[in-house]
Backbone as XML, in Angstrom:
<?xml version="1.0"?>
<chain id="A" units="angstrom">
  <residue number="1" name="UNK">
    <atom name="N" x="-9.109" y="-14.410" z="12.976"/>
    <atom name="CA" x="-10.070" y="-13.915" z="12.012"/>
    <atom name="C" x="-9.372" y="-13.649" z="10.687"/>
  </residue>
  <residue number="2" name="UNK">
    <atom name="N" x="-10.371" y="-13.305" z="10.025"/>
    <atom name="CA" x="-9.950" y="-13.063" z="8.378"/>
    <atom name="C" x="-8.726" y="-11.840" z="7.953"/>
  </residue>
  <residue number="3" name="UNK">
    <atom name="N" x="-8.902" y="-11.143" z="8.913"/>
    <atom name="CA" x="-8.587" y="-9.504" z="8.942"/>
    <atom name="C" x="-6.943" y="-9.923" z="8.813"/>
  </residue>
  <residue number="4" name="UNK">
    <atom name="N" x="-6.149" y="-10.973" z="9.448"/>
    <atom name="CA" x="-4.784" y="-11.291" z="9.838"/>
    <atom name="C" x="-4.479" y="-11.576" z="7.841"/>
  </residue>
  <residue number="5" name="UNK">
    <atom name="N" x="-5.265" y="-12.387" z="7.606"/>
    <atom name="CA" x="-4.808" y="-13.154" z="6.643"/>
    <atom name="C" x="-5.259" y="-12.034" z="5.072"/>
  </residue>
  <residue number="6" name="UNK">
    <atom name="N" x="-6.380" y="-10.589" z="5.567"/>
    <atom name="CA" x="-6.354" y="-9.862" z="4.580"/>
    <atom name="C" x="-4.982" y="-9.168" z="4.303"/>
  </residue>
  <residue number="7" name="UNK">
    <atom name="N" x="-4.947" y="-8.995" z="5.602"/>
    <atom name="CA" x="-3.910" y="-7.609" z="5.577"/>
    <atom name="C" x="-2.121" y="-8.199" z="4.912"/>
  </residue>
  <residue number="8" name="UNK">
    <atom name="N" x="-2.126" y="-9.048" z="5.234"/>
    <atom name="CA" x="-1.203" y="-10.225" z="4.697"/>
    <atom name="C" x="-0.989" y="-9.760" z="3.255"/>
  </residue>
  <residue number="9" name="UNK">
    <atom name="N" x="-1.913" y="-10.005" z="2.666"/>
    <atom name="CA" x="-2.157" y="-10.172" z="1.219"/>
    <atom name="C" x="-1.503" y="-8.790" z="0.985"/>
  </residue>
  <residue number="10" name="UNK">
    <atom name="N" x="-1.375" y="-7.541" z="1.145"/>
    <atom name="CA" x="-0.746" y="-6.053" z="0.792"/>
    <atom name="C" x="0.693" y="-6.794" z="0.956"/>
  </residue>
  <residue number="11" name="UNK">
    <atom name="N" x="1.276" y="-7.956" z="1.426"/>
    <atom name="CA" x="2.919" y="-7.735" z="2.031"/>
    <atom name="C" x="3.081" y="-8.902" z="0.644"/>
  </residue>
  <residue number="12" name="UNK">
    <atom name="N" x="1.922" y="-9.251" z="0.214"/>
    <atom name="CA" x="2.757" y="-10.183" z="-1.501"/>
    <atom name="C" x="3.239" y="-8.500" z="-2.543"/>
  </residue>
  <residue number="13" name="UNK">
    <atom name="N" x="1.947" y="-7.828" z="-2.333"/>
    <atom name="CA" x="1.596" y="-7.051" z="-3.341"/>
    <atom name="C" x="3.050" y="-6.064" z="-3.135"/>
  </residue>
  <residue number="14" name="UNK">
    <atom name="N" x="3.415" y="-5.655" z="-2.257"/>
    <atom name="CA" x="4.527" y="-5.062" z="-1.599"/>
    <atom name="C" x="5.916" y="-5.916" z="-1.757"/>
  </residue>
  <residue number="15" name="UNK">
    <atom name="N" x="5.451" y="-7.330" z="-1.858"/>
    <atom name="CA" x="6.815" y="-7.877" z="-2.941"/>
    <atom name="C" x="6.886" y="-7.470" z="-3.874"/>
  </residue>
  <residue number="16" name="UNK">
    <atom name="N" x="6.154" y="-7.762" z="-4.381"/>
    <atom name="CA" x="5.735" y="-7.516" z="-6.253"/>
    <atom name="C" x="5.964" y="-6.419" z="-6.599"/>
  </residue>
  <residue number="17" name="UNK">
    <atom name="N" x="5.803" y="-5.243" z="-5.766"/>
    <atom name="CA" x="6.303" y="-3.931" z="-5.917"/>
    <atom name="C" x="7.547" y="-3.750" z="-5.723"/>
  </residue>
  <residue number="18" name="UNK">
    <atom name="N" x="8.343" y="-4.525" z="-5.335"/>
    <atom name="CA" x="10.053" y="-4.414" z="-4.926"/>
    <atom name="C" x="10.354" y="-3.337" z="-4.071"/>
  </residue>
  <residue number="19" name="UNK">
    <atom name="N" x="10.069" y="-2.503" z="-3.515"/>
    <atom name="CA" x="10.910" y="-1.443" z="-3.368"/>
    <atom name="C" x="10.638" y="-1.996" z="-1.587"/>
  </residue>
  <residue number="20" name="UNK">
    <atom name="N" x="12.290" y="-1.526" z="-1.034"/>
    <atom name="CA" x="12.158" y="-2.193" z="0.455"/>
    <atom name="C" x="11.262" y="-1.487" z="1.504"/>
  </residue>
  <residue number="21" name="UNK">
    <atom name="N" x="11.022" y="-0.170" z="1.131"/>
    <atom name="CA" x="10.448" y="0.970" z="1.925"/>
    <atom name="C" x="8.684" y="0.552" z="2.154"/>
  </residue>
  <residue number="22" name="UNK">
    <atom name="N" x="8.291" y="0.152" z="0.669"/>
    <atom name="CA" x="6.867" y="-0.087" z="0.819"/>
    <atom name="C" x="6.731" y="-1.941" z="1.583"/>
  </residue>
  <residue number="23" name="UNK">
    <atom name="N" x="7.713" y="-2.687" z="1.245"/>
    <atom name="CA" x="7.818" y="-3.698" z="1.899"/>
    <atom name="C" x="7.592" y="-3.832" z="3.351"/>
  </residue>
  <residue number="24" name="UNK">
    <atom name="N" x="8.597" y="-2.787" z="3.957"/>
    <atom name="CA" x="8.593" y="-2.929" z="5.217"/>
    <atom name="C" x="7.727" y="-2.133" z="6.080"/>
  </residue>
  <residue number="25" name="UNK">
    <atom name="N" x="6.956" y="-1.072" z="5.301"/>
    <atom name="CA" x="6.074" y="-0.305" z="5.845"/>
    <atom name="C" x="4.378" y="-1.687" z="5.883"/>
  </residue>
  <residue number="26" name="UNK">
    <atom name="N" x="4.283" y="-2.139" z="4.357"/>
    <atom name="CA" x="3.202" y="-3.181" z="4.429"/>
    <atom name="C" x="3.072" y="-4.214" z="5.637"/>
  </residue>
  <residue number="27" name="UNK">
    <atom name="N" x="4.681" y="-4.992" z="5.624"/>
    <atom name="CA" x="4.785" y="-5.616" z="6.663"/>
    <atom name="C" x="4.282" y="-5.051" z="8.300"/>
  </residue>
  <residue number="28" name="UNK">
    <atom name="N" x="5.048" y="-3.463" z="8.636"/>
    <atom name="CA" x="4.839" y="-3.275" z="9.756"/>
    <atom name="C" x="2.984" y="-3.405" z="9.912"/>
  </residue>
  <residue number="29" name="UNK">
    <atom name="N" x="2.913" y="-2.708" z="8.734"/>
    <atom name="CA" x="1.306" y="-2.451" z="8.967"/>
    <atom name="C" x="0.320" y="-3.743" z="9.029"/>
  </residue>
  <residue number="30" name="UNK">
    <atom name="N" x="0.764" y="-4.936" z="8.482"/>
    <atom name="CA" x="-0.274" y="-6.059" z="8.675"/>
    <atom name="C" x="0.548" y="-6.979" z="9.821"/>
  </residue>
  <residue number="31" name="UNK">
    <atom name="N" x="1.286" y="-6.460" z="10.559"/>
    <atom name="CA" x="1.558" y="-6.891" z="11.900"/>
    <atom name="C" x="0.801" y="-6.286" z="13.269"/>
  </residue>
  <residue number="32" name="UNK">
    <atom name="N" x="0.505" y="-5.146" z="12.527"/>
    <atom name="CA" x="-0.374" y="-4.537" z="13.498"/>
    <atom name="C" x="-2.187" y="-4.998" z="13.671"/>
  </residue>
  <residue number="33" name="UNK">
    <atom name="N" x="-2.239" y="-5.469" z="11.821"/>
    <atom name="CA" x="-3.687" y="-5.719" z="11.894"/>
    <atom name="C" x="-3.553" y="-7.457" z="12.440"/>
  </residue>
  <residue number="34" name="UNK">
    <atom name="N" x="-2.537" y="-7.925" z="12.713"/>
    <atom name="CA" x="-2.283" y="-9.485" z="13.162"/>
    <atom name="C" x="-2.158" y="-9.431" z="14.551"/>
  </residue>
  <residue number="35" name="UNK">
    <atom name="N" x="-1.845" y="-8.171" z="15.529"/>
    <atom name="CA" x="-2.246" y="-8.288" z="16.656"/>
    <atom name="C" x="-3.498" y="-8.008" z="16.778"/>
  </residue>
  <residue number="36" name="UNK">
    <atom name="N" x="-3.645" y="-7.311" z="16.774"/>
    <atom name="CA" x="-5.526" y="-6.499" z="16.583"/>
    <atom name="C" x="-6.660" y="-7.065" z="16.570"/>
  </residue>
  <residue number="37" name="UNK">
    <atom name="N" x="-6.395" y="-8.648" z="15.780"/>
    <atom name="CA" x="-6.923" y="-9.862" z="15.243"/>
    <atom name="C" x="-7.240" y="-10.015" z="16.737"/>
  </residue>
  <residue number="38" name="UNK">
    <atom name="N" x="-5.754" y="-10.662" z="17.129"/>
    <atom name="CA" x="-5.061" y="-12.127" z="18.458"/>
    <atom name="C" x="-6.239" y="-10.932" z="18.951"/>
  </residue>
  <residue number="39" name="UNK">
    <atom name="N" x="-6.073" y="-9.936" z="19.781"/>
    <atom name="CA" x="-6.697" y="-9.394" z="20.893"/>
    <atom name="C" x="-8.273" y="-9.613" z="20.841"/>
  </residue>
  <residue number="40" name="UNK">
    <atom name="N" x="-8.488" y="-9.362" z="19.745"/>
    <atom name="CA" x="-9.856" y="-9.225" z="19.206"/>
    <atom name="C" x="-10.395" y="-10.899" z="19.184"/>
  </residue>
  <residue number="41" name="UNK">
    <atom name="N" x="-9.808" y="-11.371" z="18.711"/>
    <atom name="CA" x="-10.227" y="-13.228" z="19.253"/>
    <atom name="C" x="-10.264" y="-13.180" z="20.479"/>
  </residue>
  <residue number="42" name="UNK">
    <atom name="N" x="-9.547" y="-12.720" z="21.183"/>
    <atom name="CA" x="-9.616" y="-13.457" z="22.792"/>
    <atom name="C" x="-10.344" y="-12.257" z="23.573"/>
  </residue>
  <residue number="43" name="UNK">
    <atom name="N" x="-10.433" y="-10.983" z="23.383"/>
    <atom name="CA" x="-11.183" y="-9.875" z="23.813"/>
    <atom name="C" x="-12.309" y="-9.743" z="23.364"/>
  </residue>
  <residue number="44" name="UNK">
    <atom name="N" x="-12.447" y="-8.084" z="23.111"/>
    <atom name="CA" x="-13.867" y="-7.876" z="22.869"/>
    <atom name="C" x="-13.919" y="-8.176" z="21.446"/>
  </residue>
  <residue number="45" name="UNK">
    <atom name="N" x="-14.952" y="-7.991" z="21.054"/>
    <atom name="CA" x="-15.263" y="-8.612" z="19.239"/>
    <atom name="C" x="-15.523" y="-6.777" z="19.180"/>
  </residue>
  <residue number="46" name="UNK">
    <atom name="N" x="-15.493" y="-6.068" z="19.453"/>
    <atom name="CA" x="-15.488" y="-4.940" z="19.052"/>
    <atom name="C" x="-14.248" y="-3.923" z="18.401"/>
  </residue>
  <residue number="47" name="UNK">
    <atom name="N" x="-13.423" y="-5.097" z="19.118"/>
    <atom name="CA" x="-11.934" y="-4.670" z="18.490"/>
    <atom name="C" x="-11.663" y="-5.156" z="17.076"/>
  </residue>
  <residue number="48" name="UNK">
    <atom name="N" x="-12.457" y="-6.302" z="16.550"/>
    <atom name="CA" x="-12.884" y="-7.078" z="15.259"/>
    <atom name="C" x="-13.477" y="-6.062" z="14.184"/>
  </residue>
  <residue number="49" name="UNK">
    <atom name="N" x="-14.361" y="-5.451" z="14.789"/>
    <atom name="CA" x="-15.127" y="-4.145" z="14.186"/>
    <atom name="C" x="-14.324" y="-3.383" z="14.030"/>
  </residue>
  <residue number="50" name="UNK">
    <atom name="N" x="-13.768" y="-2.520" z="14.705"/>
    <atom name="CA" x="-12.511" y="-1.503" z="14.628"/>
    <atom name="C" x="-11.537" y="-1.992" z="13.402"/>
  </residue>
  <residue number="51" name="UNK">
    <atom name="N" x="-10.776" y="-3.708" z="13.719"/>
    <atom name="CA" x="-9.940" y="-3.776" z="13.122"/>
    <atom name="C" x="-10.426" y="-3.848" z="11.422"/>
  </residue>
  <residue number="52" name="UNK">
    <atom name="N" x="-11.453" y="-4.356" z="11.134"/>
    <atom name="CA" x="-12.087" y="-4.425" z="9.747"/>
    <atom name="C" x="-12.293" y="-2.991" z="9.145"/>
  </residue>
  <residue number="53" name="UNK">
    <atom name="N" x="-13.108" y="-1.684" z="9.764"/>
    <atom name="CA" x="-13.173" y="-0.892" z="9.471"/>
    <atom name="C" x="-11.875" y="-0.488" z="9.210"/>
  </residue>
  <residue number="54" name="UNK">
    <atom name="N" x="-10.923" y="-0.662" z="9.932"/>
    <atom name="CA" x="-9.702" y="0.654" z="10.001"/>
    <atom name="C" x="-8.859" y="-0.020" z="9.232"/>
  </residue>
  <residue number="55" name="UNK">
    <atom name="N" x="-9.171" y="-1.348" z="8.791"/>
    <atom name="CA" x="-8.373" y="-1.795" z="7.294"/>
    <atom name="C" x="-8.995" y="-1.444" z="5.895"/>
  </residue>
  <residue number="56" name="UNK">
    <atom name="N" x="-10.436" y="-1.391" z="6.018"/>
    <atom name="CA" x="-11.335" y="-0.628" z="5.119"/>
    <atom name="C" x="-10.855" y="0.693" z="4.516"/>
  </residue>
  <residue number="57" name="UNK">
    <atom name="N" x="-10.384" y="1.606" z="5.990"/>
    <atom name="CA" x="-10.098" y="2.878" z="5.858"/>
    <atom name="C" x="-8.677" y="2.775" z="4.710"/>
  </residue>
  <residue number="58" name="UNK">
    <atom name="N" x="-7.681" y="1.875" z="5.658"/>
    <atom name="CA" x="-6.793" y="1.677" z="4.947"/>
    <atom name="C" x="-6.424" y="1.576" z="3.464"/>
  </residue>
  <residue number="59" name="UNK">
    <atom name="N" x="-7.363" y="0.884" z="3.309"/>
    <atom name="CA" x="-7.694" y="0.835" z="1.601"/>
    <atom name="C" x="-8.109" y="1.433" z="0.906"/>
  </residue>
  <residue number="60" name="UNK">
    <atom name="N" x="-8.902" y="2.352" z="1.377"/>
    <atom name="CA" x="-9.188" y="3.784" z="0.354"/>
    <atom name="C" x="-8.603" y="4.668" z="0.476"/>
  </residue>
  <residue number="61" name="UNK">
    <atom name="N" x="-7.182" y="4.594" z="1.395"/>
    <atom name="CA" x="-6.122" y="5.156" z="1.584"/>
    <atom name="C" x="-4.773" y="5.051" z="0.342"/>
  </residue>
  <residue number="62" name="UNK">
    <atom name="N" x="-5.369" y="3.665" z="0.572"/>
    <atom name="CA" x="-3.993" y="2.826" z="-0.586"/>
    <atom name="C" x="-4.312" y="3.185" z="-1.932"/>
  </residue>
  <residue number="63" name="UNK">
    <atom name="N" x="-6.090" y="3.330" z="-1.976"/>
    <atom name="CA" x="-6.448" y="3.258" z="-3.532"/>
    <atom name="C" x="-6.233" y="5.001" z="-4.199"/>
  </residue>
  <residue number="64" name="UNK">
    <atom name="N" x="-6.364" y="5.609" z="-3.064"/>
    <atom name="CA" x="-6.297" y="6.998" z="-3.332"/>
    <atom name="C" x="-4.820" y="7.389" z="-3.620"/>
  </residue>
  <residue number="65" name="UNK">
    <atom name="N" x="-3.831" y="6.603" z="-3.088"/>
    <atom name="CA" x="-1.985" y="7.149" z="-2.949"/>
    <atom name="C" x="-1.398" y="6.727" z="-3.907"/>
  </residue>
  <residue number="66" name="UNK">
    <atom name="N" x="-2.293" y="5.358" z="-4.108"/>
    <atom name="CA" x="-1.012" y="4.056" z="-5.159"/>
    <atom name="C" x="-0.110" y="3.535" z="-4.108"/>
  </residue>
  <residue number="67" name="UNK">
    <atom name="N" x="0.257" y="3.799" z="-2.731"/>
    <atom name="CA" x="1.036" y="3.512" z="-2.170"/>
    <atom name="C" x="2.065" y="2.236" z="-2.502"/>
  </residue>
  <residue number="68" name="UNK">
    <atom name="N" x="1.512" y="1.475" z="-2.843"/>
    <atom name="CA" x="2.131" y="-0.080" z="-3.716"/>
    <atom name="C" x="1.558" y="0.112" z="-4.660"/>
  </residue>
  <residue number="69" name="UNK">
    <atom name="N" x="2.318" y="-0.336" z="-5.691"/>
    <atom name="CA" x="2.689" y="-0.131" z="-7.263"/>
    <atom name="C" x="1.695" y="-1.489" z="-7.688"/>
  </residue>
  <residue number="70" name="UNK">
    <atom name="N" x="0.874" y="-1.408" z="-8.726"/>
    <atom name="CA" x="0.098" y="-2.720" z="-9.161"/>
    <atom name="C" x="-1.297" y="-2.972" z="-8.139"/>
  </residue>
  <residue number="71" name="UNK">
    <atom name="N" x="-1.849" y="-2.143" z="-7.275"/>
    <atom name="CA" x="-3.020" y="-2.655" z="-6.829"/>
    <atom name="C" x="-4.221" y="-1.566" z="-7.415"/>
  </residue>
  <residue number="72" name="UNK">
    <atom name="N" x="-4.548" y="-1.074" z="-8.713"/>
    <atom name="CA" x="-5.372" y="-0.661" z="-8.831"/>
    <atom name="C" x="-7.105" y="-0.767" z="-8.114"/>
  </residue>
  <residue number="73" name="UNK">
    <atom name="N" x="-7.401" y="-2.164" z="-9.038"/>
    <atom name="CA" x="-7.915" y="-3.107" z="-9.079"/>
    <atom name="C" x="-8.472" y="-3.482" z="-7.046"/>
  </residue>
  <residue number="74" name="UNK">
    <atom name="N" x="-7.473" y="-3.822" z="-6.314"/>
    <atom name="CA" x="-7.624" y="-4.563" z="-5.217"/>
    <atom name="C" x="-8.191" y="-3.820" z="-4.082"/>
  </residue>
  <residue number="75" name="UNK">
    <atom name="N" x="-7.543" y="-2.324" z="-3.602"/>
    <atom name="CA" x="-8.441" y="-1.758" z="-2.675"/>
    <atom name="C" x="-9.855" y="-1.509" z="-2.673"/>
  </residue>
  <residue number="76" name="UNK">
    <atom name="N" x="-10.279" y="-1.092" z="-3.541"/>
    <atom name="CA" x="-11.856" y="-0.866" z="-3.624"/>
    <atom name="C" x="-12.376" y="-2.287" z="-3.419"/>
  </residue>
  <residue number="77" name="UNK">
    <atom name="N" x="-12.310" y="-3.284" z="-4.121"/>
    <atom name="CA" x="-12.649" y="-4.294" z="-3.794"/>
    <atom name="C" x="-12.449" y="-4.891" z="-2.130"/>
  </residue>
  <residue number="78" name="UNK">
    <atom name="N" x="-11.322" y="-4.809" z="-1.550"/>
    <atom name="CA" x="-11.030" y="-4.913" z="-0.159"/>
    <atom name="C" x="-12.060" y="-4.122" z="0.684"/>
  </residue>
  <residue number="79" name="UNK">
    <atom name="N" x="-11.967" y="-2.739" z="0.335"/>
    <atom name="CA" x="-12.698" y="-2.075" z="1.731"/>
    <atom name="C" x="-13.901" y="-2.357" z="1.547"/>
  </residue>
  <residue number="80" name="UNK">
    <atom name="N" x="-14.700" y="-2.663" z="0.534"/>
    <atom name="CA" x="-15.966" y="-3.452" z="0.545"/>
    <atom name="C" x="-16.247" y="-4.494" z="1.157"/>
  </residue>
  <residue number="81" name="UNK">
    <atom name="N" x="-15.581" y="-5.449" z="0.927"/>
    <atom name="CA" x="-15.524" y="-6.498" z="1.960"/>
    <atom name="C" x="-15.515" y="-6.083" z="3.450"/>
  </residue>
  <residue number="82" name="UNK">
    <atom name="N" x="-13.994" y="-5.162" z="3.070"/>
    <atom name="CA" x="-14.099" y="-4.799" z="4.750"/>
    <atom name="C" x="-14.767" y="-4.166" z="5.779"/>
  </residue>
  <residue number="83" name="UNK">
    <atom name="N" x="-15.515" y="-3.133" z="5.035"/>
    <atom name="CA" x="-16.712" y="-2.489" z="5.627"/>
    <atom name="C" x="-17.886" y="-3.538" z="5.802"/>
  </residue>
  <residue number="84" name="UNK">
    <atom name="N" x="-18.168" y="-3.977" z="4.973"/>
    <atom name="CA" x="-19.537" y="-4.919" z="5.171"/>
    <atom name="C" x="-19.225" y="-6.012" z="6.290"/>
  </residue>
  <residue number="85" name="UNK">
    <atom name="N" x="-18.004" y="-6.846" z="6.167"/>
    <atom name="CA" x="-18.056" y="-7.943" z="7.391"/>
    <atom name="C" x="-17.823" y="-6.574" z="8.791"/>
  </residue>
  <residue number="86" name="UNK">
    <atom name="N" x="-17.265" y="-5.619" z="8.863"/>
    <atom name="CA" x="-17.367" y="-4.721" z="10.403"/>
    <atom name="C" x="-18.978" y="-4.123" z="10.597"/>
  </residue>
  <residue number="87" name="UNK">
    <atom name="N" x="-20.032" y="-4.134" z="9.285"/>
    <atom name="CA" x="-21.303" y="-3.450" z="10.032"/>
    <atom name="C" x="-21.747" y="-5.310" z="10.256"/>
  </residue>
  <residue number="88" name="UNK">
    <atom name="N" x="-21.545" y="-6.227" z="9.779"/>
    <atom name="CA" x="-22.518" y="-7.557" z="9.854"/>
    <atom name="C" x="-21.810" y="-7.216" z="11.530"/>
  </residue>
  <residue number="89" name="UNK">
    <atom name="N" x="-20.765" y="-7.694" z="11.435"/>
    <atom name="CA" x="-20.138" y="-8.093" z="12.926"/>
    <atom name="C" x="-20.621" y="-6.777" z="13.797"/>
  </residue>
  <residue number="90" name="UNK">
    <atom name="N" x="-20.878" y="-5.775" z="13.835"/>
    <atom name="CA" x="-20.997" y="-4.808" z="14.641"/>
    <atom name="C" x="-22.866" y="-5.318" z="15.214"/>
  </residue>
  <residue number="91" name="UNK">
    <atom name="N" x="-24.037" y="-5.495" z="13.753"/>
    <atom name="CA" x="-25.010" y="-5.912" z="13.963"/>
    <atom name="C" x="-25.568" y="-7.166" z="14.918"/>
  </residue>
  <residue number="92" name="UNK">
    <atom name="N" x="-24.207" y="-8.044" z="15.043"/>
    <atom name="CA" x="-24.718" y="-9.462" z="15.645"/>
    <atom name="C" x="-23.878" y="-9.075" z="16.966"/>
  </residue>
  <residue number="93" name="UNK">
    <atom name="N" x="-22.586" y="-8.146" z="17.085"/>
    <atom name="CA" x="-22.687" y="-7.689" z="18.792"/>
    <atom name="C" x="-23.224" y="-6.993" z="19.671"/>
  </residue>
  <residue number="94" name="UNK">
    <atom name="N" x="-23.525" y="-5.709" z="18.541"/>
    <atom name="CA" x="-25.318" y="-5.001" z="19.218"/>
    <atom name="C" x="-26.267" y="-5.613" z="19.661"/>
  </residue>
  <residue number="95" name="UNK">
    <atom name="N" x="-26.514" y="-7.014" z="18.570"/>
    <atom name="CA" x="-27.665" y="-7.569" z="19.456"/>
    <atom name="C" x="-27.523" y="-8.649" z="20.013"/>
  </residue>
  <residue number="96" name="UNK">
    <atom name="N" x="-26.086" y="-8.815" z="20.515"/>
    <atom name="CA" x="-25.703" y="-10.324" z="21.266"/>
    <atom name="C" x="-25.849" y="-11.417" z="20.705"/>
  </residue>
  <residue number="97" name="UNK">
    <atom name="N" x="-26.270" y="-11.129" z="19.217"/>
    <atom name="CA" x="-25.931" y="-12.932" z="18.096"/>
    <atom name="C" x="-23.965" y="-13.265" z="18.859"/>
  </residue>
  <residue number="98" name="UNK">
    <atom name="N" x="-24.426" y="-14.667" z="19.226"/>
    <atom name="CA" x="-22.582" y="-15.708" z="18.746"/>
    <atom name="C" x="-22.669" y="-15.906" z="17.244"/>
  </residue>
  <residue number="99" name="UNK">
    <atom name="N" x="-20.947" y="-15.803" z="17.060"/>
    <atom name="CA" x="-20.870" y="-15.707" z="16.254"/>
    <atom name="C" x="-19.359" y="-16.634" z="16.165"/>
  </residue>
  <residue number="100" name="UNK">
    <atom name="N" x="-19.363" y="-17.784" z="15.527"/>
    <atom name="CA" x="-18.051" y="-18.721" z="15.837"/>
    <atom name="C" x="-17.528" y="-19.315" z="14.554"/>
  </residue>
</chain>
C-alpha cells in the first residue's frame, strides 16, 4: 500500500535535514510503517486503517514539533490524505466493499 511509500518520503526530508539523529529516528519510524503495510496486505485491512491513521497522527505530531527541519508545508497536507484514505478504507471494510 501507499502508507510504505508515504512514510518513506519523511527519510528524504530527514536527509535534507542532515542531522544523523532525525535521520535515523525517520528511518526507524517508516520501517515500522513498511511492516505494518506487509502485514496489513496479507492480513487484516484493518491494520491498513490503523496504519494510515497512526501516520496521520504522526504528522500532526511532526507539524506541531518541527521534528525535521524544512517540512512546514508537508504534514498538514499528509495527515489529510492520511486520515481520509483510513475513514474511505475503514467505510468499504465495515461494509465488506473489495477493494484491490
Amino acid at each position: 500500500m501507499y502508507i510504505a511509500l508515504i512514510a518513506a518520503i519523511y527519510i528524504g526530508f530527514a536527509v535534507a535535514d542532515g542531522r544523523t539523529k532525525i535521520i535515523a529516528v525517520e528511518t526507524t519510524v517508516a520501517a515500522a510503517f513498511v511492516a505494518l503495510a506487509a502485514v496489513g496486505v496479507t492480513g487484516s485491512a484493518w491494520l491498513l486503517i490503523v496504519g494510515y491513521a497512526a501516520h496521520g497522527a504522526k504528522d500532526l505530531w511532526q507539524h506541531r514539533t518541527q521534528f525535521v527541519a524544512g517540512t512546514r508545508w508537508w504534514p498538514p497536507f499528509c495527515a489529510s490524505v492520511d486520515f481520509l484514505v483510513a475513514a474511505v478504507l475503514a467505510v468499504e471494510v465495515a461494509y465488506g466493499m473489495t477493494f484491490h
